[in-house]
N, C-alpha and C positions, 0 to 999 in steps of 0.2 A: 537558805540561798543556794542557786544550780552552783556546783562548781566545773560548768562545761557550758561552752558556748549555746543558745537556744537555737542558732541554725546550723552551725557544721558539727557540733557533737566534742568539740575539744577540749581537752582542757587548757586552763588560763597560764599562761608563761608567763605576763607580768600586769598591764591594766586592765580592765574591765571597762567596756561601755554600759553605760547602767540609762534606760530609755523608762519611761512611762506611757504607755499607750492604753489610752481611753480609762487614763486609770489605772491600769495594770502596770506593776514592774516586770522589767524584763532585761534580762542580760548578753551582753555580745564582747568578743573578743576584739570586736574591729568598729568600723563604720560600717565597712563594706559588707559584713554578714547581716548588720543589720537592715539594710538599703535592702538585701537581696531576700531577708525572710519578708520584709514591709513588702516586698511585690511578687510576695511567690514566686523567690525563682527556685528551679529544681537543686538538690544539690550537685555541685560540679564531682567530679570522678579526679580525686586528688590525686590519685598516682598518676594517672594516665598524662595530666594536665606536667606533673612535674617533668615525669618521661620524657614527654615533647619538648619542655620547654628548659630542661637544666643539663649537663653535662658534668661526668664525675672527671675529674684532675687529679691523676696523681703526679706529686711533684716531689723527685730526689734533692731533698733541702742540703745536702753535703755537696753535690753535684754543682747545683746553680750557686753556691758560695762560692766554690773553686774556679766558675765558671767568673767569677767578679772577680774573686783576685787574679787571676790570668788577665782577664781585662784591663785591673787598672796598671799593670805591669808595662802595659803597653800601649797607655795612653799618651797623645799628640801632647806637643807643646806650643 
């Protein structure tokens, strides 16, 4: 059995879609990889798509604490 998806190449982080076509088994990480090897789509360009579409955060976790307690220090009544 593959242990990487049959259309984006990865490997399994936790279920498996397990499809039979015409017969044949075949394995997919998703729905979605499977829909898209069933209709020949190209592979998408995973960074690129991430790049566009995520933003990194760094967040000073000591900062925004102090940042609450100050807060509730000076909460309405």
């Amino acid at each position: 059995m593959s242990e990487q998806c049959e259309f984006c190449k990865r490997g399994f982080e936790s279920k498996r879609i397990r499809k039979v076509v015409r017969g044949d088994p075949h394995i997919f990480c998703s729905e979605t990889c499977y829909v898209m090897w069933r209709y020949q789509s190209p592979l998408p360009d995973w960074e690129k798509m991430y790049d566009k579409y995520t933003i990194s955060v760094a967040a000073d976790v000591d900062e925004l604490i102090q940042e609450q307690i100050e807060g509730e220090g000076r909460g309405s009544t």
